[in-house]
C-alpha positions in Angstrom: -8.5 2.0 25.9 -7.1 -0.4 23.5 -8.4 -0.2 20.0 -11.3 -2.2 19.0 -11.0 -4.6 16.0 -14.2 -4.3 13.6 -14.4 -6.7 10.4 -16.9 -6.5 7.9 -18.5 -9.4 6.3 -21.3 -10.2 3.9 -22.2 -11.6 0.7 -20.5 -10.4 -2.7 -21.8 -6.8 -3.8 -24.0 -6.0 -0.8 -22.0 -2.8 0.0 -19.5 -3.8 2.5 -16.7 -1.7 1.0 -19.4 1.6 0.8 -20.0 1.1 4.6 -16.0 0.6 5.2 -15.6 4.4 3.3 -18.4 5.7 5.2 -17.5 4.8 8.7 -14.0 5.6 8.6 -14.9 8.6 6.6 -13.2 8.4 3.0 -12.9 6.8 0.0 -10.3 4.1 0.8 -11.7 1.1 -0.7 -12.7 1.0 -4.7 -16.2 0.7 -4.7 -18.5 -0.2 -7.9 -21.5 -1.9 -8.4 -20.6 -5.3 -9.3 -19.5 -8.1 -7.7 -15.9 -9.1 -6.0 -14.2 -6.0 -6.3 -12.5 -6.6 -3.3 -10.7 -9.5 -2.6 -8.1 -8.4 0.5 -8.8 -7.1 3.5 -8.3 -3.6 4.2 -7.6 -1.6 7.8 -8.2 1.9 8.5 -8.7 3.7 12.0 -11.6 5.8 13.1 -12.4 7.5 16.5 -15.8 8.1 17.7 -17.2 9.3 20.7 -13.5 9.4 22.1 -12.4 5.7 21.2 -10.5 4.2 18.5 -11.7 1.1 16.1 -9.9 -0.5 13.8 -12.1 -1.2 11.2 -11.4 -4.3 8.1 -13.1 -4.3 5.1 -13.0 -8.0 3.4 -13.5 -9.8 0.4 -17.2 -10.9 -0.2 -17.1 -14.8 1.2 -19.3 -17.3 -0.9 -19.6 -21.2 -0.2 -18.0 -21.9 -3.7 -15.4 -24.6 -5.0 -14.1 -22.1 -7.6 -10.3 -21.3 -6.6 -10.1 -17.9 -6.5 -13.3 -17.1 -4.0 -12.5 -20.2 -1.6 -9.4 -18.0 -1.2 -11.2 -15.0 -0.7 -13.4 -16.8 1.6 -10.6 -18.9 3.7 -9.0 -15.1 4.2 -12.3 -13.7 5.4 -12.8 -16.6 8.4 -9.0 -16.3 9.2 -9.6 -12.9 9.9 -13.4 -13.7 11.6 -11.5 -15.5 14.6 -8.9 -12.5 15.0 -11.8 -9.8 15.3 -13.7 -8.4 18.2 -16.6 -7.8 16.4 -18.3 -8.4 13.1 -20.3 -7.0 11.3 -22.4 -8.8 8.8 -24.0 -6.7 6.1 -27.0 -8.0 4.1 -29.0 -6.0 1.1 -32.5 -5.2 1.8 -33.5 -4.6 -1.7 -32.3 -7.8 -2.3 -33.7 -10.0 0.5 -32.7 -13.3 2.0 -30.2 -15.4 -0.2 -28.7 -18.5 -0.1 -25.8 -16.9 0.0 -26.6 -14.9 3.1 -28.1 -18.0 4.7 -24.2 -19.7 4.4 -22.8 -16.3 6.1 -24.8 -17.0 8.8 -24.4 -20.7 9.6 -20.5 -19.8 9.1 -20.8 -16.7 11.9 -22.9 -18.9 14.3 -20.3 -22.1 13.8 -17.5 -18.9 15.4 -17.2 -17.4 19.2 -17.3 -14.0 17.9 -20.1 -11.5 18.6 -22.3 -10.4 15.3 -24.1 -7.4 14.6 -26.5 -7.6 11.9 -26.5 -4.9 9.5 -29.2 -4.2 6.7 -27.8 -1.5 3.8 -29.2 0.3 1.1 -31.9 1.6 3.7 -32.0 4.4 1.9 -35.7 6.2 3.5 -38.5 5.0 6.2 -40.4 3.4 3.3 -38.0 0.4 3.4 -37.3 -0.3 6.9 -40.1 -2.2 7.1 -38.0 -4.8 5.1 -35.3 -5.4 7.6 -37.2 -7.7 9.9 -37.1 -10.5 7.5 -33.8 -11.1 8.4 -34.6 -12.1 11.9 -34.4 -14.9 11.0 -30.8 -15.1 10.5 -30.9 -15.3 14.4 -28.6 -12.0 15.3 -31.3 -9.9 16.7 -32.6 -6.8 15.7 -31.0 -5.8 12.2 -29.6 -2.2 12.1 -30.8 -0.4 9.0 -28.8 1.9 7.4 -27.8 3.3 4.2 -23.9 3.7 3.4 -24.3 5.4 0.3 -26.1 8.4 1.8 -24.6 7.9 5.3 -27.9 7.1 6.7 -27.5 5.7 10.7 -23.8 5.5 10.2 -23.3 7.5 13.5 -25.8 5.7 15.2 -24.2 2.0 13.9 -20.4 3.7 15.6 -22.8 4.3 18.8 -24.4 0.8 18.8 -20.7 -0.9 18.1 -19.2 1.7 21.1 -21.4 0.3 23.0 -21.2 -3.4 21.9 -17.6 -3.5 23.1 -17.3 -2.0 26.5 -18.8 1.5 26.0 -17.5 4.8 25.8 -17.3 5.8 29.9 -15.7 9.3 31.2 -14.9 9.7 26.7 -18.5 10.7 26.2 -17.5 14.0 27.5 -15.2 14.7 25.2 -17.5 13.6 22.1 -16.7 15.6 19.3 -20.1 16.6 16.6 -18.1 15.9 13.8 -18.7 12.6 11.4 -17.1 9.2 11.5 -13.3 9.1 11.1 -12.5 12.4 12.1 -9.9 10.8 14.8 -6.8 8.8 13.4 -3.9 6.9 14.7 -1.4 8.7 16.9 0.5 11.2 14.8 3.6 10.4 16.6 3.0 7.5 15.6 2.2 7.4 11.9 5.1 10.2 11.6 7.5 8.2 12.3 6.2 5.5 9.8 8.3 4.2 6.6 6.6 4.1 4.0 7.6 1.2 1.5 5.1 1.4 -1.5 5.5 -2.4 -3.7 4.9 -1.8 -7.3 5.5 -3.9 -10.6 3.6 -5.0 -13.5 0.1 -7.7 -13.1 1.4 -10.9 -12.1 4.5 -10.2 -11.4 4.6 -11.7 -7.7 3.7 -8.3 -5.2 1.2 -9.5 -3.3 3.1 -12.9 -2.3 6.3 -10.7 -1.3 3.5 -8.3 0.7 2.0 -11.1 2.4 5.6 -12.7 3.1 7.2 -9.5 4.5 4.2 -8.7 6.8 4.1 -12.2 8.1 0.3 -12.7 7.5 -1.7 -13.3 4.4 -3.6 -10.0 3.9 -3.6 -9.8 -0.2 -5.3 -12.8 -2.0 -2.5 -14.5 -3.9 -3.4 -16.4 -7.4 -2.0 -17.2 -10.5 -4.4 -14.3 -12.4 -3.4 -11.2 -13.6 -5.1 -8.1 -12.0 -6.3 -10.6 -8.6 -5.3 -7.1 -6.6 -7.4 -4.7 -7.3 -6.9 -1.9 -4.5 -3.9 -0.9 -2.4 -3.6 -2.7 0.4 -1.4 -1.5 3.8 -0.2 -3.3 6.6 2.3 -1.5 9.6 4.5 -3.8 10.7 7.2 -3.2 13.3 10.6 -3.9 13.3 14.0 -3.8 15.1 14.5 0.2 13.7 10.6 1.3 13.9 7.5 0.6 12.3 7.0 0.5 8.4 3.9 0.6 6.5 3.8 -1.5 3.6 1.3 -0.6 0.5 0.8 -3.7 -1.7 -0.8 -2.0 -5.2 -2.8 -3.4 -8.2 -0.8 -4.5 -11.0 -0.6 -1.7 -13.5 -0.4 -2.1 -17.4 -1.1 0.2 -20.4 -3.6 3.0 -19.9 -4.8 2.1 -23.1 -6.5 -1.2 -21.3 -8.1 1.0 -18.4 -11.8 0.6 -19.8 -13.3 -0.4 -16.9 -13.8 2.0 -13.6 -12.4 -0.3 -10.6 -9.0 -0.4 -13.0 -8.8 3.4 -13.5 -9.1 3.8 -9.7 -6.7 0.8 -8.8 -4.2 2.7 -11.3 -4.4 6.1 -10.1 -4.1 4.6 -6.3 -1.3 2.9 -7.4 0.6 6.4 -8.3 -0.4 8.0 -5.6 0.7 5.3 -3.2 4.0 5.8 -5.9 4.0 9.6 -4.7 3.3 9.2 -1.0 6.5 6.4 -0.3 9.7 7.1 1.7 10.4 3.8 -0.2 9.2 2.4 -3.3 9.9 -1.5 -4.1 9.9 -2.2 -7.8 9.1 -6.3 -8.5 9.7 -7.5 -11.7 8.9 -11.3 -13.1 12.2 -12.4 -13.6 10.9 -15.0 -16.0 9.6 -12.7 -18.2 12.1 -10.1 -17.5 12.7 -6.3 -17.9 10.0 -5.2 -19.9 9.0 -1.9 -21.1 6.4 -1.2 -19.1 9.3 -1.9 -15.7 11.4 0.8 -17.5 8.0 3.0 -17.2 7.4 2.3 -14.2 11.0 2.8 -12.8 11.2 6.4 -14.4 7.5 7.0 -12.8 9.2 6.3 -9.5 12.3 8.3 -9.8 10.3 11.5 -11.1 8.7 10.9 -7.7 11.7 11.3 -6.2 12.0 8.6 -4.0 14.5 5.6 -3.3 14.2 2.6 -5.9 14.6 -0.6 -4.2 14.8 -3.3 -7.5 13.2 -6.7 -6.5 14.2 -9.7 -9.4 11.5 -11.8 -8.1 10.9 -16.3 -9.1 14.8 -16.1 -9.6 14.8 -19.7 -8.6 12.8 -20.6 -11.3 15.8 -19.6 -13.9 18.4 -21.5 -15.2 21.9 -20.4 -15.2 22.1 -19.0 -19.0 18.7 -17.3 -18.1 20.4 -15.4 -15.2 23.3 -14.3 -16.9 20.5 -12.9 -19.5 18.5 -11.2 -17.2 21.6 -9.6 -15.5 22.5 -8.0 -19.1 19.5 -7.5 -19.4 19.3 -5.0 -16.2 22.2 -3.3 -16.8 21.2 -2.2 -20.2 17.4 -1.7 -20.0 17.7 0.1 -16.4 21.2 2.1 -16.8 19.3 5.3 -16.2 18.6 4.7 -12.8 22.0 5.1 -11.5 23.6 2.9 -8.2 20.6 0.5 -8.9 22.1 -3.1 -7.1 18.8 -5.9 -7.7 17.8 -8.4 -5.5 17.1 -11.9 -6.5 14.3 -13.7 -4.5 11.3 -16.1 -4.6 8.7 -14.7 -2.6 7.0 -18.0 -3.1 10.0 -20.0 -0.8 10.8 -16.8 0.8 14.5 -17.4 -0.5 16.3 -13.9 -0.6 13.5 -12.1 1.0 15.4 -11.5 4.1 17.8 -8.8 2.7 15.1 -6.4 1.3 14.6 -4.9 5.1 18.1 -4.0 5.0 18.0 -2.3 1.7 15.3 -0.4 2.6 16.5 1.1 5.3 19.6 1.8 3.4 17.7 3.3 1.1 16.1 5.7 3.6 19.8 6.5 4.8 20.6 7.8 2.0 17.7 9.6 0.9 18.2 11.6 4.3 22.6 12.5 3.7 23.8 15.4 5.1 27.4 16.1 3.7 29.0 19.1 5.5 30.3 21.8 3.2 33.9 21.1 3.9 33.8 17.0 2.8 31.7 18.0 0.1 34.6 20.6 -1.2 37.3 18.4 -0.2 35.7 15.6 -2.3 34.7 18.3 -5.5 38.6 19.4 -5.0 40.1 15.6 -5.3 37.7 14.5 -8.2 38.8 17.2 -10.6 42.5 17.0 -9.7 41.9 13.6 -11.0 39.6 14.2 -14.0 39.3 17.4 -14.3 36.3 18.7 -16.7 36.7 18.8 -20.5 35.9 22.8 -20.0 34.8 24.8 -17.0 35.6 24.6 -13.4 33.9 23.7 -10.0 34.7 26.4 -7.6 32.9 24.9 -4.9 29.9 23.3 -3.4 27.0 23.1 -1.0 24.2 20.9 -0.2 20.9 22.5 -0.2 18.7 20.1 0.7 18.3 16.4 1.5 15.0 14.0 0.7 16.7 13.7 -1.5 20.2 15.1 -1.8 20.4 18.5 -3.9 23.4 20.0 -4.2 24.5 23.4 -6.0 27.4 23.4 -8.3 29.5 27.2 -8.6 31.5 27.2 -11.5 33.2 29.6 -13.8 31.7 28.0 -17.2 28.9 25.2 -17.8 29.7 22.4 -16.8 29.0 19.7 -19.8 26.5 17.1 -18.6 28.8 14.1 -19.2 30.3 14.7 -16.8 28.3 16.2 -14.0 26.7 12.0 -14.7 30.5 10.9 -13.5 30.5 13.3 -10.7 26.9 12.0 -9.4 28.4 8.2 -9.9 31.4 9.1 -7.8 29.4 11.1 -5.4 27.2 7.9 -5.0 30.1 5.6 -4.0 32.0 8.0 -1.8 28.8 8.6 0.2 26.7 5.6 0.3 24.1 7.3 -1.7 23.0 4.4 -3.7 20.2 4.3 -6.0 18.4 7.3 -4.0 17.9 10.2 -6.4 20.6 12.6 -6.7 20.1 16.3 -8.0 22.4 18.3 -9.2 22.4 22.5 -9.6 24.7 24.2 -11.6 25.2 27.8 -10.9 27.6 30.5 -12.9 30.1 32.4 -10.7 32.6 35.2 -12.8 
């Protein structure tokens, strides 16, 4: 049965993102107890009873002229006419608000079926509460408590059953909690990972939204608008990719506050989990030494760096002969490194970061076969032999990425094991994908 699309809607701060962790059983969205933490919609998958449901978390939507809510709010109804079913939380502490009473003439203005659901129900002594909002006009409220997980199997019944039932399933039901199913593992094995970093401001969640063809990350011209990782799968020509668009990071010096602790430390681990990791970089600020941290954070996790110079259009021609300098000299340790000059506001240049990518992958996966790898060691130091020692031979011990052991009869001196790694990147296509090198004594 095809999945079933679930998006959750409601007020700022009445616990949409708690109930988003708590059905699909983890702590996937930042949550804290104040308002508009979220602003972009997050997906995650969760099986119950035998069925799959796709289930959105979304920004808090709010009838508001101020900029940066209306676009909060004009992502939330986008995604309200994509859904199958919403689900529209209200606070029973709190009671009616105006602000609930606009999320309900919005839902009833849209041909989508609505499930009323009353949090922070958190005991039988405040049930009694829940009827008031009958008079939203979506029937019987369903009380529950995502906090403590109160009803939360019985809401996954009550949507189940809301959306065609769970038929000859049932059977299989398993007694565990919500989100103990996932997505095909075929699937999500086969899935490229593509992690898009860079410092606040710098342009991520515009190149997110324009490589996944939808707007999913609120874009404005604020530093620290993103606030959680956001992931999309999209599929392509050569399989599906999952793309990760992460908060902005700066010093950990300015991580007073909770929600950007946790929207740094999922940044690194998003960092740590890619096949791929996309570094974007203002070009109209330029390399800055937070970049430089932030590339060596990505290479010590070992993955491909893929160097994004995004608003490139908005430089003049002295400016990018600067900035080009500038690279070269501020990012020389991260070896093969080739930018790419884009706007991901005009979507100018955009197109070639798919094929980088999967370069990148290529290369992070080599294979050399013993004998090319020997014949290649045997022609470099005819050529330029080393200043003392000798390469008897070689072998490749592993790939992801590519490790190879050095024999030799001395040390080797590090200069040049760097020109042998620069030569071994050009002969092989190897790029900027990280490149280790053993060095082992044989008498």
């Amino acid at each position: 049965m095809k999945p079933v699309r679930i998006l959750i809607v409601g007020r700022p701060n009445v616990g949409k993102s708690a109930l988003f962790n708590r059905l699909v059983s983890g702590r996937i969205a930042v949550v804290e107890e104040r308002e508009k933490v979220t602003r972009d919609v997050k997906d995650a998958v969760t099986t119950w009873r035998g069925r799959d449901f796709v289930i959105s978390d979304s920004g808090g939507w709010l009838d508001t002229q101020d900029r940066l809510d209306r676009k909060v709010s004009e992502m939330v109804e986008r995604f309200i006419d994509e859904t199958d079913l919403v689900l529209f939380v209200v606070d029973v502490r709190a009671g009616i608000t105006g602000e609930d009473l606009a999320v309900s003439r919005l839902l009833h203005r849209r041909a989508v079926p609505v499930m009323l659901v009353a949090n922070k129900v958190d005991g039988a002594s405040q049930e009694a509460g829940i009827w008031e909002f009958l008079q939203l006009g979506f029937g019987d409220p369903i009380p529950v408590s995502a906090i403590h997980g109160r009803n939360s199997g019985e809401l996954l019944d009550l949507i189940g059953e809301a959306t065609g039932g769970f038929g000859e399933a049932e059977e299989e039901e398993s007694t565990g909690s919500p989100g103990d199913g996932a997505v095909d593992a075929d699937v999500v094995s086969t899935e490229l990972k593509v992690a898009i970093v860079g410092r606040q401001n710098a342009g991520k969640s515009t190149l997110f939204n324009r490589m996944v063809g939808q707007e999913r990350s609120v874009v404005y011209d604020l530093p620290g608008t993103t606030v959680d990782t956001v992931d999309t799968v999209v599929m392509t020509e050569d399989g599906p990719i999952r793309f990760f668009d992460t908060a902005g990071l700066r010093r950990r010096s300015k991580y007073a506050e909770a929600t950007e602790y946790y929207s740094m430390v999922r940044t690194l681990a998003a960092i740590d989990a890619a096949d791929v990791s996309i570094l974007v970089i203002d070009a109209s600020v330029g390399v800055t030494g937070w970049d430089q941290r932030l590339a060596e954070r990505i290479d010590a996790a070992g993955s491909p760096l893929v160097l994004v110079m995004n608003k490139w259009d908005l430089l003049g021609e002295e400016q990018r002969l600067r900035e080009n300098a500038e690279i070269e000299d501020r990012l020389a340790f991260i070896n093969g490194l080739t930018p790419i000059r884009v706007s991901a506001r005009t979507g100018k240049g955009v197109h070639r970061i798919l094929p980088v990518i999967y370069e990148a992958k290529r290369a992070y996966n080599t294979r050399i076969s013993t004998a090319e790898l020997n014949r290649f060691i045997k022609e470099v130091q005819s050529r330029n032999p080393p200043s003392e020692g000798k390469i008897l031979y070689a072998v490749q011990g592993a790939a992801n990425p590519p490790t190879f052991t050095l024999f030799s009869n001395r040390p080797i001196p590090p200069g040049y094991l760097r020109f042998l790694e620069n030569r071994m990147r050009e002969k092989f296509g190897l790029g900027s994908t990280p490149v280790k090198l053993r060095v082992r004594r044989r008498d």
